[in-house]
C-alpha positions as CSV (number, residue, x, y, z in Angstrom):
1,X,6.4,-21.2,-11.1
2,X,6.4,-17.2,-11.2
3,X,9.0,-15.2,-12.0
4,X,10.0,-12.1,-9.8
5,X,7.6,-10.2,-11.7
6,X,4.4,-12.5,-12.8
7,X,2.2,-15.2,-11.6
8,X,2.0,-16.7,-15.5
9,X,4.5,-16.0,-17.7
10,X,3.2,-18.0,-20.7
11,X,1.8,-15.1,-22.3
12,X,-0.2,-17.0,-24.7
13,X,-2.0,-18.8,-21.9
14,X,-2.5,-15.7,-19.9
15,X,-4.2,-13.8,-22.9
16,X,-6.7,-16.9,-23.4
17,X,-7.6,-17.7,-19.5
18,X,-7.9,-13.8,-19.3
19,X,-10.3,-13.9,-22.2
20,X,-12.1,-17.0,-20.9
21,X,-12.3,-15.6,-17.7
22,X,-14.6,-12.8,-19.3
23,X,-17.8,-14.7,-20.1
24,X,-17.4,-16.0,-16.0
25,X,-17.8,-12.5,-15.2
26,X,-20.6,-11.8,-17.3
27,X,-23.1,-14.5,-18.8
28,X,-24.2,-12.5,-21.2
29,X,-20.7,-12.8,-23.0
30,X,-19.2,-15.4,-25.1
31,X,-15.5,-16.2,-26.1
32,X,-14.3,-17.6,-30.3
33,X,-11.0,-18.5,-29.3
34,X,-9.8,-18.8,-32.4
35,X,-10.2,-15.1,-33.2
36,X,-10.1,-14.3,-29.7
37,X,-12.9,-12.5,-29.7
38,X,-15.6,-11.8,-26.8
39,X,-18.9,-11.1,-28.4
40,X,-22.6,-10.5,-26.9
41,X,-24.2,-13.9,-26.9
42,X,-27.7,-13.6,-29.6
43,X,-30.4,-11.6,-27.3
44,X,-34.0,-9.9,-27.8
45,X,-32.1,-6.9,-27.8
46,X,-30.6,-7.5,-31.3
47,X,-33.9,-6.7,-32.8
48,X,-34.0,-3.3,-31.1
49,X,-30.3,-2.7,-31.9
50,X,-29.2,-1.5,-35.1
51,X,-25.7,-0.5,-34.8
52,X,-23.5,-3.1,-33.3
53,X,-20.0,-1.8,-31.8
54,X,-16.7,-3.5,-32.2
55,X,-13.0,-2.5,-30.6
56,X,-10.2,-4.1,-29.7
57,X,-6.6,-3.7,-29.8
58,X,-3.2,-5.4,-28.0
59,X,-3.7,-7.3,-24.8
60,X,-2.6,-6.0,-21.5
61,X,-5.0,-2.8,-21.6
62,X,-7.7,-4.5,-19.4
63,X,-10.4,-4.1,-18.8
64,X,-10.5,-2.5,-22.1
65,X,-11.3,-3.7,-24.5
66,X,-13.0,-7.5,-23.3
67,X,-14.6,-6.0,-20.4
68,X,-16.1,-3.6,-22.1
69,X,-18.4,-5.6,-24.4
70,X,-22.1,-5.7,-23.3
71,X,-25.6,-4.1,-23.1
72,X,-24.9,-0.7,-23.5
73,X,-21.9,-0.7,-24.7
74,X,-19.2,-2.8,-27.2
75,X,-21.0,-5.6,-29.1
76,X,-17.7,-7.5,-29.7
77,X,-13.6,-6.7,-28.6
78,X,-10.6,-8.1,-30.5
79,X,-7.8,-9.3,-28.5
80,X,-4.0,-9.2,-29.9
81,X,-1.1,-10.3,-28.3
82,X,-0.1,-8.4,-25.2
83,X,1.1,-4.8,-26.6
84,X,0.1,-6.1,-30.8
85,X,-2.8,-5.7,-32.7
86,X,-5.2,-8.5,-33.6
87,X,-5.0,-9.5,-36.8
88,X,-7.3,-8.3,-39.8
89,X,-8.5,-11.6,-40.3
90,X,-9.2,-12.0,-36.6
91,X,-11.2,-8.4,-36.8
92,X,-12.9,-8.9,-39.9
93,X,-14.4,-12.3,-38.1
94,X,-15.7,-10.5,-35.5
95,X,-17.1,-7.9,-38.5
96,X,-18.8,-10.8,-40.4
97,X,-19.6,-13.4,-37.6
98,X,-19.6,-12.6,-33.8
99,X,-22.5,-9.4,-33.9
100,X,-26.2,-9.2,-35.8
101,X,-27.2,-6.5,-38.3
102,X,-24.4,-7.7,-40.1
103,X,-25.6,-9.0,-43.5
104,X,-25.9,-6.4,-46.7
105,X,-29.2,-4.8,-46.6
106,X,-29.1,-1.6,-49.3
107,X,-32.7,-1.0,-48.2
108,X,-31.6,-0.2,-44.6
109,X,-28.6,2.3,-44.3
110,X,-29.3,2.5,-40.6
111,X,-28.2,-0.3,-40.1
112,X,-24.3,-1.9,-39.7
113,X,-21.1,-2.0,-37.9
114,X,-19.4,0.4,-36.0
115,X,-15.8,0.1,-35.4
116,X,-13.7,2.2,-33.1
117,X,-9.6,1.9,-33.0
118,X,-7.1,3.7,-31.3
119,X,-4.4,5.7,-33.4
120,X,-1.6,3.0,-33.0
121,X,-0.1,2.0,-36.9
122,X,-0.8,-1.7,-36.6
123,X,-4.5,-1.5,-35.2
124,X,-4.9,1.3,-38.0
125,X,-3.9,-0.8,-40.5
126,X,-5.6,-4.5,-39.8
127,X,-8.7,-3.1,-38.4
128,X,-8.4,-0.9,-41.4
129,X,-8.0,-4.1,-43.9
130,X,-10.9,-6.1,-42.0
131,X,-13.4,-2.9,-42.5
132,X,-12.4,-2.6,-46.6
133,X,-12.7,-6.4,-46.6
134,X,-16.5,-6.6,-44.9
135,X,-17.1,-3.5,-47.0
136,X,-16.4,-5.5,-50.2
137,X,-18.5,-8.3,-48.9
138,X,-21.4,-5.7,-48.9
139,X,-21.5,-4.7,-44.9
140,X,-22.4,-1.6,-44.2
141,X,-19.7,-0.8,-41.9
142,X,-17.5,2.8,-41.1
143,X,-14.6,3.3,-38.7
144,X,-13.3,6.1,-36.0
145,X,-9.9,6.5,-35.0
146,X,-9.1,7.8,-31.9
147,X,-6.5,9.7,-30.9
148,X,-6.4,12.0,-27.3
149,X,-2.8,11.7,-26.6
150,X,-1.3,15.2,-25.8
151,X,2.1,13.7,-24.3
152,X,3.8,13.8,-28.1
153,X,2.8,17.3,-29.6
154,X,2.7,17.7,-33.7
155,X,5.8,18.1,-34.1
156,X,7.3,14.8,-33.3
157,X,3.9,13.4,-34.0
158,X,4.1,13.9,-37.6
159,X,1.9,12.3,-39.9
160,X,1.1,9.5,-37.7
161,X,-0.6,11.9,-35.3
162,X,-1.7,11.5,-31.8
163,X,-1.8,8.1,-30.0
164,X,-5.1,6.6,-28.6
165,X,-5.2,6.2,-24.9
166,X,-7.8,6.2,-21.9
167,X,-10.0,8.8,-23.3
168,X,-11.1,6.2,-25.7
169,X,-13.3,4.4,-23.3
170,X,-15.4,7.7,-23.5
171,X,-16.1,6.9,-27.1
172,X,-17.3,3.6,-26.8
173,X,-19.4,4.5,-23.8
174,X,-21.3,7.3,-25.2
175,X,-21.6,5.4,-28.9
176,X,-22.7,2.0,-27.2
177,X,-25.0,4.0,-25.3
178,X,-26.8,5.7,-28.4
179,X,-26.5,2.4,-30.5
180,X,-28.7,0.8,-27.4
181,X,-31.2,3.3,-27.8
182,X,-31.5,1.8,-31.7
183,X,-30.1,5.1,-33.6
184,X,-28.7,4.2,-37.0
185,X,-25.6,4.3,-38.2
186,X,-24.7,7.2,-39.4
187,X,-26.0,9.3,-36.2
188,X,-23.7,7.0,-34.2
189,X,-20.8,7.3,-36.0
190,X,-21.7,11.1,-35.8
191,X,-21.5,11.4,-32.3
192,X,-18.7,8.9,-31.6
193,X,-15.8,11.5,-34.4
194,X,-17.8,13.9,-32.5
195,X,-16.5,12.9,-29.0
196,X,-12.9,11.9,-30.1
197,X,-12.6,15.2,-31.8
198,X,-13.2,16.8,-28.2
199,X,-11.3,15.3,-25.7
200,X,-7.4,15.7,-24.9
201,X,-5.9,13.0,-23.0
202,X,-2.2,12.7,-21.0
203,X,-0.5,10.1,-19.1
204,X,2.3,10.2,-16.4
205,X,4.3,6.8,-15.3
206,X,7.0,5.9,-12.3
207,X,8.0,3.3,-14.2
208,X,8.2,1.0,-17.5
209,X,5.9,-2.2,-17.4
210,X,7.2,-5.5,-17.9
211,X,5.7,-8.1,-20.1
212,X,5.3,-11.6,-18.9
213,X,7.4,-14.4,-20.6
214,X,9.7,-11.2,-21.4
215,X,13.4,-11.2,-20.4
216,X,13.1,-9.6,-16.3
217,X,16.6,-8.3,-16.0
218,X,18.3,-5.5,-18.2
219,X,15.1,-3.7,-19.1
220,X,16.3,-0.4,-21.3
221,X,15.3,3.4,-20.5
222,X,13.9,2.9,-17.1
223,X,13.1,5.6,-14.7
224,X,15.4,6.1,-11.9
225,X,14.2,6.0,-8.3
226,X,11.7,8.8,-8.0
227,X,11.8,10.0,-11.7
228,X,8.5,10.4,-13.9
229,X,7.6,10.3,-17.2
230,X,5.4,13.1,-18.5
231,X,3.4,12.0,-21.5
232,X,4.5,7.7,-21.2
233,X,2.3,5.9,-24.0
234,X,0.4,2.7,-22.9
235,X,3.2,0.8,-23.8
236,X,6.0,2.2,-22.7
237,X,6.5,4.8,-25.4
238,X,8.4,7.8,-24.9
239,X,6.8,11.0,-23.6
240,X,7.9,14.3,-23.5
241,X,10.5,14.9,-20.0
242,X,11.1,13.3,-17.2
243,X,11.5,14.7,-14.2
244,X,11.8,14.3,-10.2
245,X,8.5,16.1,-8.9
246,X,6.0,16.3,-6.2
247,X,2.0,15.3,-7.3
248,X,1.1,19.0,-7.5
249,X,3.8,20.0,-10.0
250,X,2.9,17.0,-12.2
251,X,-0.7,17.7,-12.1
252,X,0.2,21.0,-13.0
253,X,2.1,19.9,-16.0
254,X,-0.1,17.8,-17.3
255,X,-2.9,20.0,-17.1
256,X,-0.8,22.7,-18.8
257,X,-0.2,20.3,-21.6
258,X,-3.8,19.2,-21.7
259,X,-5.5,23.4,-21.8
260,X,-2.4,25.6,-22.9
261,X,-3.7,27.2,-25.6
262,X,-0.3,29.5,-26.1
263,X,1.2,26.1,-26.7
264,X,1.3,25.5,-30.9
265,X,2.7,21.9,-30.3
266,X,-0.5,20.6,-27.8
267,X,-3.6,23.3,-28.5
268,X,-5.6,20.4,-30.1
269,X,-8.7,21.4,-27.9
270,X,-10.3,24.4,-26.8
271,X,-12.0,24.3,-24.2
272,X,-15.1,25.9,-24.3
273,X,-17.8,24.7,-23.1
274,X,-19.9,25.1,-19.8
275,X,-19.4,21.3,-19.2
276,X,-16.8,19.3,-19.2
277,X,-16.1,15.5,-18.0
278,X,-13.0,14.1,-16.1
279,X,-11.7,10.8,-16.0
280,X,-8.9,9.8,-13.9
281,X,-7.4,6.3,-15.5
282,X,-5.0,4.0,-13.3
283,X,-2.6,2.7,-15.6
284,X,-3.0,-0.8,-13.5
285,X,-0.5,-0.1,-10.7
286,X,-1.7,2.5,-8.2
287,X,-3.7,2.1,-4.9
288,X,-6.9,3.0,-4.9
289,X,-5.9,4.5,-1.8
290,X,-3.6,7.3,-3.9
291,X,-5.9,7.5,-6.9
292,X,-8.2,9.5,-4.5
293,X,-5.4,11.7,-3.3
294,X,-4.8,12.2,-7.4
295,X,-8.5,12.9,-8.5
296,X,-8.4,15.3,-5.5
297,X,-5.1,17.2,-6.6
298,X,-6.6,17.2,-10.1
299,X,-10.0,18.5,-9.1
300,X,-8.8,21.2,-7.1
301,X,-5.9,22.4,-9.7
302,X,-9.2,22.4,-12.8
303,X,-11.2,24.8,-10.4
304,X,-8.0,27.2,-9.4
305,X,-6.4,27.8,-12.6
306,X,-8.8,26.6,-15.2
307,X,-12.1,27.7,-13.4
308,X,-13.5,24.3,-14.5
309,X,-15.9,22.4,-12.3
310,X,-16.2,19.0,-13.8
311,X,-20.3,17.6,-15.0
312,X,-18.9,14.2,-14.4
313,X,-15.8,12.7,-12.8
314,X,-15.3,9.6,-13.3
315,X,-11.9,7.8,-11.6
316,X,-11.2,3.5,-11.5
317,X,-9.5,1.3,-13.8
318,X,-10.1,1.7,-17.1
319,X,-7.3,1.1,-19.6
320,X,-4.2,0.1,-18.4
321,X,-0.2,-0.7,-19.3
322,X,-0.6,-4.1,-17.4
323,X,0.5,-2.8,-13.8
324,X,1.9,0.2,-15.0
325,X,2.3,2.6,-12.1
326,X,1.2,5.3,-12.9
327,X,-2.0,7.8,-14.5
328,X,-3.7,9.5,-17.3
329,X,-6.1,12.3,-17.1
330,X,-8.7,13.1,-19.8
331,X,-11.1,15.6,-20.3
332,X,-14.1,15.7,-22.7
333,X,-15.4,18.9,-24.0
334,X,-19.2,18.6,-23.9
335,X,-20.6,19.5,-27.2
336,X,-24.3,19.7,-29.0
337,X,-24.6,16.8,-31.2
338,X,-27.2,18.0,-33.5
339,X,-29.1,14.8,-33.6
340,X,-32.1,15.5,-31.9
341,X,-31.7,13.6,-28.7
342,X,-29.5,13.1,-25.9
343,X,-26.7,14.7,-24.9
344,X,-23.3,13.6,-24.6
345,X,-23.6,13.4,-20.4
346,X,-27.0,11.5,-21.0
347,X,-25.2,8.7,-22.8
348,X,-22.3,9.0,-20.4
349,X,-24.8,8.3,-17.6
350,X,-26.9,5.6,-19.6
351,X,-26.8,1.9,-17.9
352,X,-24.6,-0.8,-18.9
353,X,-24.1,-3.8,-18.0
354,X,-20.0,-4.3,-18.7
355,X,-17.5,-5.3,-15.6
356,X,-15.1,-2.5,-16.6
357,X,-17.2,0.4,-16.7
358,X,-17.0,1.4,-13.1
359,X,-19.5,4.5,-12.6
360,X,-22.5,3.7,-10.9
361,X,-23.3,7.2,-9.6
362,X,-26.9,8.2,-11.0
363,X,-27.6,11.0,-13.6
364,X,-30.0,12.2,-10.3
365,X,-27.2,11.7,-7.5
366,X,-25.3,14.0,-9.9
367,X,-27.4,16.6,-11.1
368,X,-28.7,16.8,-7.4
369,X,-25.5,18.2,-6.1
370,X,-26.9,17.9,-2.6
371,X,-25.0,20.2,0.0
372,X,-26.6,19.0,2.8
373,X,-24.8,17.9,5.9
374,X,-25.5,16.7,9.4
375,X,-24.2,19.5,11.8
376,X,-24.9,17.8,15.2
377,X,-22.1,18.1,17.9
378,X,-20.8,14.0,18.0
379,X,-19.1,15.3,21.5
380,X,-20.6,13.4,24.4
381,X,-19.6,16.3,26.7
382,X,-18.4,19.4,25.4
383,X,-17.0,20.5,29.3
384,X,-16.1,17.7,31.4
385,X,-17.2,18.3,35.0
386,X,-14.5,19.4,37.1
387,X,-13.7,17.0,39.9
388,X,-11.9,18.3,42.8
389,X,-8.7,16.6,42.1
390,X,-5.6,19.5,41.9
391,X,-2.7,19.3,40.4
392,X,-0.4,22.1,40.1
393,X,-0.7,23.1,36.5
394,X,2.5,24.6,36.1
395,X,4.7,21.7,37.3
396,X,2.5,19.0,35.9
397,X,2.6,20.5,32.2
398,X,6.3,21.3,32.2
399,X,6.8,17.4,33.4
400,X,4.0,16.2,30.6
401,X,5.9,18.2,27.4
402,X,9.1,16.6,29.0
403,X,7.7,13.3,28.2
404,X,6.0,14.3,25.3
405,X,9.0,15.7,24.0
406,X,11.3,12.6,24.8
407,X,8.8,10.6,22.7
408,X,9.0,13.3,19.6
409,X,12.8,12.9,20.0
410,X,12.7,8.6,19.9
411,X,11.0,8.8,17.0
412,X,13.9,7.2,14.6
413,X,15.1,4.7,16.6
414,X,11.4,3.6,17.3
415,X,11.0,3.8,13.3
416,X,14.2,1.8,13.3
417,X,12.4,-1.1,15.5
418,X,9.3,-1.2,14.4
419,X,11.0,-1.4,10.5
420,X,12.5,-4.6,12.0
421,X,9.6,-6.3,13.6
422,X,6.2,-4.6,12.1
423,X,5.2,-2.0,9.6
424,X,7.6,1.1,10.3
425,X,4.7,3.2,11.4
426,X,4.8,3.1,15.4
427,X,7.3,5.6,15.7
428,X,5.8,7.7,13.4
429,X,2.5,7.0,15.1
430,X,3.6,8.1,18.4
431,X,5.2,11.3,17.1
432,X,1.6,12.1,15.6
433,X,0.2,11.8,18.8
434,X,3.0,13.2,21.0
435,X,3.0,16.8,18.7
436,X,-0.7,16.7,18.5
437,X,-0.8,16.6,22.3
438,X,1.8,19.4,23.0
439,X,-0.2,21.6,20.5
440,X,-3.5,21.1,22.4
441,X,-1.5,22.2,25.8
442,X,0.0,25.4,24.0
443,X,-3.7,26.4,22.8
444,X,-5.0,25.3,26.3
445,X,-2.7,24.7,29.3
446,X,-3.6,22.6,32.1
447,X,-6.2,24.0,34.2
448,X,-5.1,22.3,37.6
449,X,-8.4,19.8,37.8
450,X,-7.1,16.5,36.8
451,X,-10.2,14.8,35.3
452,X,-10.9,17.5,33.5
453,X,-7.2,18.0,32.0
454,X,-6.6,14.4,31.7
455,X,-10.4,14.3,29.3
456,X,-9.5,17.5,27.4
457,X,-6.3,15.3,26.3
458,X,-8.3,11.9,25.0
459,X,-9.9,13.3,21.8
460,X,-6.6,14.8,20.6
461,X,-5.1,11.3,21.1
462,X,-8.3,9.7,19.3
463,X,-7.7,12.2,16.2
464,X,-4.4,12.3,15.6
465,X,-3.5,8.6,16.8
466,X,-4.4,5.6,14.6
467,X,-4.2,2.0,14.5
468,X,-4.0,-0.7,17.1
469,X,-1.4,1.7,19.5
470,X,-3.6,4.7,19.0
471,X,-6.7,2.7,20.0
472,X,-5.2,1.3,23.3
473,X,-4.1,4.5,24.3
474,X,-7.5,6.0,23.5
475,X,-9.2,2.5,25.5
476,X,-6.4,3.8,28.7
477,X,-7.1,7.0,29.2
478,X,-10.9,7.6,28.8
479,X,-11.2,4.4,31.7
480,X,-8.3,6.7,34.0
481,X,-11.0,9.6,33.4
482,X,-13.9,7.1,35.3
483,X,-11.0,5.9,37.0
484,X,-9.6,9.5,38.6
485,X,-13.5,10.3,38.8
486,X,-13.7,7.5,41.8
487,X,-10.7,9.0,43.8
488,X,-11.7,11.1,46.9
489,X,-10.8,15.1,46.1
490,X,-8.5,16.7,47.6
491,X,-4.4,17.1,46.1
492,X,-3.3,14.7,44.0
493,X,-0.7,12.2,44.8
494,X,1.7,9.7,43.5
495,X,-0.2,6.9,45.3
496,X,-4.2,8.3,43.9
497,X,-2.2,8.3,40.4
498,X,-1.2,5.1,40.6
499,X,-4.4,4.1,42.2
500,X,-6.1,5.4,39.2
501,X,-3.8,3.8,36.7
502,X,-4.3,0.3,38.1
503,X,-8.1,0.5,37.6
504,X,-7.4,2.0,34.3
505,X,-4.9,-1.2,33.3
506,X,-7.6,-3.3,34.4
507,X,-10.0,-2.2,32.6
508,X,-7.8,-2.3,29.1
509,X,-7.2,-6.4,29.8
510,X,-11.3,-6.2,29.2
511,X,-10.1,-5.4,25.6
512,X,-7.1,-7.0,24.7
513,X,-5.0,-10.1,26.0
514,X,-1.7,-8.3,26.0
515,X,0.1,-8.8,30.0
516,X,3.6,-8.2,30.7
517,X,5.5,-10.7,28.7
518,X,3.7,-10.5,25.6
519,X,6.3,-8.0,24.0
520,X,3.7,-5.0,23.7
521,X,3.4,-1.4,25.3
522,X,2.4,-3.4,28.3
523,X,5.5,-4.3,29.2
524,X,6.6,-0.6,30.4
525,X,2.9,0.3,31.1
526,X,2.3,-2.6,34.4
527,X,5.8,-2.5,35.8
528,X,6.0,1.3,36.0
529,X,1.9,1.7,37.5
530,X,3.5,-1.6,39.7
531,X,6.5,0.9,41.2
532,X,5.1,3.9,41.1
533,X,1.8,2.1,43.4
534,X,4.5,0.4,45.9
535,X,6.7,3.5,46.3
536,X,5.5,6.4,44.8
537,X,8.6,7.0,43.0
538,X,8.1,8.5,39.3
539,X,11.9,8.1,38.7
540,X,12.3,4.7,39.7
541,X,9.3,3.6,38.3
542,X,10.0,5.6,34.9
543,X,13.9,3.5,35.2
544,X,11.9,0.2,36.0
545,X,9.9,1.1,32.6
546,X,12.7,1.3,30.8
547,X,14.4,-1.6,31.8
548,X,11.3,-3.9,31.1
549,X,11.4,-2.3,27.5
550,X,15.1,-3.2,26.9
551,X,14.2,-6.6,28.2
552,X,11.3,-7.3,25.5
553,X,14.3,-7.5,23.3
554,X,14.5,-11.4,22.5
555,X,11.4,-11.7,23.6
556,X,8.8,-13.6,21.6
557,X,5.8,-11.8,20.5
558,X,2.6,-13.4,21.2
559,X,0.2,-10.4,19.8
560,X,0.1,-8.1,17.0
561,X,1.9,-7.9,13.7
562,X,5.4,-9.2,14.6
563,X,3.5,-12.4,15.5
564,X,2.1,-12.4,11.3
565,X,5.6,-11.3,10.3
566,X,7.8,-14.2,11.5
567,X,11.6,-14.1,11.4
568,X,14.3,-13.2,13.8
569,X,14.4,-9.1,13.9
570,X,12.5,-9.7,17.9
571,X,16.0,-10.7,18.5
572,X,17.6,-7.7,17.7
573,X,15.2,-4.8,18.8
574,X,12.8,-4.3,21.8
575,X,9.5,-4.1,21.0
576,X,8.8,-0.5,19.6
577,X,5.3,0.2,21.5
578,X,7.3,-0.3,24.6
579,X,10.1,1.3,24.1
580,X,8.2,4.3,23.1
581,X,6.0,4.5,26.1
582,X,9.0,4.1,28.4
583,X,10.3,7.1,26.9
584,X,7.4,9.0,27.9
585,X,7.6,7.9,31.5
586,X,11.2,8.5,30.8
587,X,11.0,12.3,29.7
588,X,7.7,12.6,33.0
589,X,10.1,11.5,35.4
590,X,13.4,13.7,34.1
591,X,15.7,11.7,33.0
592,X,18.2,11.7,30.6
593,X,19.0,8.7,29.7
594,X,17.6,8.9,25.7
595,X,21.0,10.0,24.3
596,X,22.2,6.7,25.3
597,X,22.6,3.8,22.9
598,X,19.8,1.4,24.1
599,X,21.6,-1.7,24.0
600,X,23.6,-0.3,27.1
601,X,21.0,0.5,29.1
């Protein structure tokens, strides 16, 4: 059974299925569960290959380090506990037993064992132990520690220095990527102190992570609601403030922590070269959605303030803190590496074949930088044809930012419903569309034709209105255009109105099943085109509206989301889409009736 926080919360099992589930991902990979290590099953490469890469670290960073073993990149990862380091002996298995070119060869210095760590004291120390100990059995084997945390400066660093985070996934990329191109040894290892020595790293959390099989309840030095941690480490450590602030100020921060020079504590890298690579790391709980409103904001702040235009940016899942909600930014100073061959961005944009390296933009897409755009006119009709139908501009626009206004002001209470019964977003949605509106008839008042006023309106309501609402209004009034197209000219009426809205109601049941009794926007849109056809009323049809809208309260709902949702709330609210339309009508028609509480109406 899962907790309130986990689907498995026998962390054992969960580190072994998650390993298992590695080599179902990739073929190529293969699991010793003993030492919980995935490895590179034996391949032709291996005779091609000289330098074989191993990583690892605690569990919980995925997909680093297991999904980040194969061609082209790690030859083996070491899996700890979640948040521990593996073992030595676990590490010095992998060393000895789970990649090729492994066996002492003093006629072939070229060959051996790369191993990469980040700056954490227990991965420092058993990786550490497991190197000396395949040393001593005569493998030729170095290390590199790397650590591109900014968050903690030197001074509360001390001598343990700075902590290895996201940037580290750069490493392994570019040294996996010359290792596959069969350099030796020592020119890996070169380039790999040689990219950790250039990149600066910072993370920024909402939150602490929780650790399954872990205690849920009474978790010490949380955030508060809205608070962020400048600097958090991977697992959970400290950083350096915390702070309520908006995306911009915290890019700008981080930034500032990341290329302040004038600051003694963080100046670990200058940057000064003509390229430089971005990587934007989700810490394991933040929509993709708001990652691109991130990489954006962090983009756009680089060019302003830094004047730096990134070679490569790179965003996606990388190295995590579990479901951590929250971010890290790197940056990689690209440098010459003196070995006679490809740069640091070729090896960034050499193929691999690992499931967490998510970059799959070609070296040509980028280096193409291709402007080019399509610049046709998507319009249909730029000027509707004017149809002979008046209105008197004056009168009909003061009624229409009546109604339009009425709908602005309902906004809350249609919040407040739709909160109840759906997602929250139709009142919100309506306001969009209402203000858009109103802005279009400040910029260009009615002209007094009413095909041509009514078709000037529908493209402001298909931009600024979304979703299933913003489409059915969209579906409604292009078919009144056609439908006010077919009336016979002369001065528009009540009765051609409602003519025209009848044909333009029948022609939305083409699209959706909703009718009067449904608990949609249908049930104020067909009562109020029904009154306003038999009597030509506005006013009574408008209070007709209305009182079809209250009625939807305790009504069923037969479409849309309230029908996924379930529960009760239909018995305590109308249905939001109709309450808001009768508020238009409502606000056409004059009447005041929106102070009141609805419940009396």
């Amino acid at each position: 059974m899962s907790s309130s926080k986990h689907f498995i919360n026998d962390a054992t099992a969960l580190v072994n299925s998650a390993l298992y589930s590695a080599t179902l991902l990739n073929p190529s990979l293969a699991l010793d569960p003993l030492n919980k290590v995935i490895y590179r099953r034996p391949s032709a490469a291996d005779t091609t290959q000289k330098v074989s890469l191993i990583s690892g670290g605690g569990s919980g960073h995925e997909p680093s380090f297991s999904s980040m073993v194969g061609t082209g990149l790690l030859s083996a990862a070491v899996a700890g506990t979640i948040f521990a380091s593996p073992s030595a002996e676990q590490v010095r298995a992998a060393i000895m037993g789970r990649v090729p070119n492994n066996s002492p060869d003093e006629s072939d210095k070229d060959r051996g064992v790369l191993v990469t760590v980040m700056n954490y004291t227990g991965d420092v120390l058993n990786f550490g132990l497991a190197v000396e100990k395949a040393r001593a059995a005569g493998v030729n084997v170095e290390m590199v520690v790397v650590g591109d945390d900014v968050g903690v400066g030197r001074a509360k660093a001390g001598k343990v220095g700075r902590r290895g985070i996201a940037g580290t996934v750069l490493v392994h990329k570019i040294a996996g990527a010359l290792a596959a191109q069969g350099r030796g040894l020592s020119e890996v290892v070169k380039v790999a102190r040689l990219v950790a020595d250039n990149l600066v790293s910072v993370g920024a959390s909402l939150g602490h992570v929780h650790v399954p099989g872990r205690k849920v309840d009474g978790m010490e030095g949380g955030l508060k609601t809205g608070e962020v941690e400048i600097g958090m480490g991977i697992h959970n450590e400290a950083g350096s403030e915390r702070d309520v602030l908006e995306l911009g100020e915290l890019v700008r921060k981080m930034l500032n922590q990341l290329l302040d020079q004038g600051d003694e504590d963080r100046a670990f890298l200058t940057v000064n070269s003509n390229e430089v690579v971005l990587l934007v790391n989700n810490l394991g709980g933040v929509s993709v959605l708001e990652m691109g409103g991130i990489v954006a904001e962090v983009n756009a702040q680089l060019e302003k303030g830094y004047g730096i235009k990134p070679v490569r940016i790179l965003s996606g899942t990388f190295m995590t803190s579990l479901n951590g909600l929250g971010f890290s930014i790197s940056l990689l100073n690209v440098v010459n590496t003196d070995i006679g061959g490809p740069s640091m961005v070729e090896l960034l944009d050499y193929p691999c074949e690992a499931t967490g390296w998510s970059a799959p933009v070609s070296k040509q897409t980028w280096e193409a930088r291709n402007t080019a755009t399509r610049d046709q006119d998507p319009t249909i009709e730029s000027e509707v044809r004017r149809s002979g139908l008046k209105i008197n501009p004056e009168a009909s626009q003061a009624a229409l930012m009546r109604g339009l206004e009425s709908v602005i002001a309902a906004e809350p209470e249609v919040t407040r419903f739709d909160t109840v019964v759906g997602d929250g977003d139709c009142g919100i949605g309506l306001k969009r569309g209402a203000e858009a509106i109103l802005a279009h008839l400040q910029s260009k008042p009615l002209s007094g034709d009413a095909v041509s006023d009514v078709a000037s309106i529908v493209p402001v309501v298909e931009m600024a209105m979304d979703g299933t609402s913003g489409a059915l209004y969209a579906i409604f009034l292009n078919s009144l255009v056609g439908a006010l197209r077919s009336q016979p000219q002369g001065e528009m009426t009540s009765k051609v109105w409602a003519a025209a809205l009848k044909q333009s109601c029948e022609a939305l049941s083409k699209y959706t099943p909703a009718r009067p009794g449904d608990r949609t926007l249908v049930d104020a849109l067909y009562p109020f085109v029904e009154v306003l056809d038999k009597t030509g009323d506005v006013k009574q049809a408008a209070e007709v509206a209305q009182e079809a809208a209250a009625k939807t309260k305790g009504m069923k709902a037969s479409l849309g989301r309230t029908v996924y949702i379930g529960g009760s709330g239909f018995e305590e609210v109308p249905d939001p889409g109709a309450w808001g339309l009768a508020k238009l009508f409502t606000g056409l028609a004059g009447i005041s009736k929106p102070d009141e509480d609805w419940e009396q109406i």
